[in-house]
N, C-alpha and C positions, 0 to 999 in steps of 0.2 A: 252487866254493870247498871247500879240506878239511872236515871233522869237525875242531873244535877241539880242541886237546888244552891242558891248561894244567899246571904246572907253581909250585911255591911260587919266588918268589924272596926274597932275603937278609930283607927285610922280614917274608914271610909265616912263615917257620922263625924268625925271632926271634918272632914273636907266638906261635907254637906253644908254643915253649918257654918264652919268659920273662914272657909275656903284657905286651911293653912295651907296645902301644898300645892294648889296654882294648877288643879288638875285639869287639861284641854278643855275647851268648852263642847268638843267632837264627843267625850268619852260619859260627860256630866250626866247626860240625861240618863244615862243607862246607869248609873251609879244610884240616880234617884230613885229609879225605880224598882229598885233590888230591896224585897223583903222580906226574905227568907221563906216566904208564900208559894211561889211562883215557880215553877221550872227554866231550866235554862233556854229551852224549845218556848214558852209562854214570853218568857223576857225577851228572846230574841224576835217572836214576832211582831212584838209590840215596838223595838226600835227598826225595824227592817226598813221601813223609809227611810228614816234618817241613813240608810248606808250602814248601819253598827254588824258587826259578826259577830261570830264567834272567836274568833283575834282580839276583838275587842274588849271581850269577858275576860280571855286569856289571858290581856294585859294590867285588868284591873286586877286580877286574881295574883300575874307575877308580881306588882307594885303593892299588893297587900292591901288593900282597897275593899278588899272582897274574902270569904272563906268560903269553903263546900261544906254544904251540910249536908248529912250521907238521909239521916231522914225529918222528916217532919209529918208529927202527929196528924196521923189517919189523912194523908194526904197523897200516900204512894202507893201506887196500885203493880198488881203483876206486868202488867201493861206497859208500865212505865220505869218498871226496873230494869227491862231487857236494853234499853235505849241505851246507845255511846254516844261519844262527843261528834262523831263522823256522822251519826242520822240526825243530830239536835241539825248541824248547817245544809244537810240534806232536807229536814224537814222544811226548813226555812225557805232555803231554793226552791222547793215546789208548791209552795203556799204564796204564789205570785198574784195569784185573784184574793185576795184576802189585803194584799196591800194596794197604799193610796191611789188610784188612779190620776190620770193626767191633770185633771180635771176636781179634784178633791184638794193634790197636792196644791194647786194653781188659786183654788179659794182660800186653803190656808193660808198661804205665803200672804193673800192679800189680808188677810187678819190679823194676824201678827204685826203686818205694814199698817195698817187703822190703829192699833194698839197702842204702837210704838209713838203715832203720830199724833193721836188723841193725849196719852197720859203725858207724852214728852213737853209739849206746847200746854198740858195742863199743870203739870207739876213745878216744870224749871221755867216757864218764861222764855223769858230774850236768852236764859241763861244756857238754856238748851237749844241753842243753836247747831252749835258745833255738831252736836249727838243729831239732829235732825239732819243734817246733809249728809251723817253716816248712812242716817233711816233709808233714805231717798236713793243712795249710792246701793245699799245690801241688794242682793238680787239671789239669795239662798237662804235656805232656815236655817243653816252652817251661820252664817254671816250674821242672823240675828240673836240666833245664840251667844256670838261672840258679843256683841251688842248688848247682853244682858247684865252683864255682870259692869258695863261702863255706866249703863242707865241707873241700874239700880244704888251704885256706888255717889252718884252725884245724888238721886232721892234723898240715899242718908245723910249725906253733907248737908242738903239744903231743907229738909220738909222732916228730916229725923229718923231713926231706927224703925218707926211705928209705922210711918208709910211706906215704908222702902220695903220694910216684911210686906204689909199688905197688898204692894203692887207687883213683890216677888210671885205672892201665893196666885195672883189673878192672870202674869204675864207666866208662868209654868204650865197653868192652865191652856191658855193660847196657846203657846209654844211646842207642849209636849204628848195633847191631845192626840187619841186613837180617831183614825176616820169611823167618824160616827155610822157614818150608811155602811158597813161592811159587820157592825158589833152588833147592833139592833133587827 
């Protein structure tokens, strides 16, 4: 059997963008970074922090979120045909040194928390108080994820479409970043 490849379809690029169907903010990030490029083994080790499996592709793919594409141009090797869905969450389970350590996860978290706490008290004022005692309160990248979609929704309210893109594309960034020391 190939290496899975998956690919967003009409469904998934409308949740991307317009968030019509209110998809977890658990399942989001794996959704974003589906593009048709990547194996299901590359996808999954890039969300393997966050906790995401291969259940979790399973469910974007039963919700339609997601298709398989069988190939993509000059990107599948003998190698990588032989692979099933049981070595992709095997592969991942044993590429344990490859994910965030204690110590990486624990800088992130605190960057996301500068992020959240810089743009909040820059953007909304007094107005983002509320959202700031969330900031303060989150204690998981779960939690600020959830967090994103409240921050970014008052941006648009208040400061407009054009910032609220802008501090989406800067806060994904934060948010959904590869540990650098393990890629480099």
């Amino acid at each position: 059997m190939h290496d899975v490849y998956f690919d967003k379809t009409e469904k998934g690029k409308d949740e991307i963008s317009h968030r019509t169907y209110h998809l977890s903010a658990k399942l989001r990030p794996l959704l974003v970074i589906i593009d048709g490029k990547r194996s299901a083994t590359e996808l999954l080790k890039n969300v393997y922090g966050l906790g995401l499996t291969q259940s979790h592709l399973d469910s974007l793919l039963a919700e339609g979120f997601i298709a398989r594409r069988t190939e993509v141009a000059g990107l599948l090797t003998t190698a990588t045909a032989t692979a099933t869905a049981s070595a992709i969450e095997a592969s991942v389970d044993n590429q344990l040194e490859t994910t965030p350590t204690v110590e990486s996860s624990y800088a992130r978290l605190i960057a996301v928390r500068n992020f959240f706490n810089e743009t909040v008290k820059q953007t909304l004022g007094l107005r983002g108080f509320g959202l700031q005692l969330k900031v303060e309160r989150a204690a998981s990248l779960d939690d600020f994820i959830e967090l994103r979609g409240v921050f970014l929704e008052a941006v648009e309210k208040h400061k407009g479409p054009e910032t609220a893109h802008d501090l989406a594309v800067r806060l994904d960034h934060v948010l959904y970043q590869r540990d650098t020391t393990t890629t480099m």
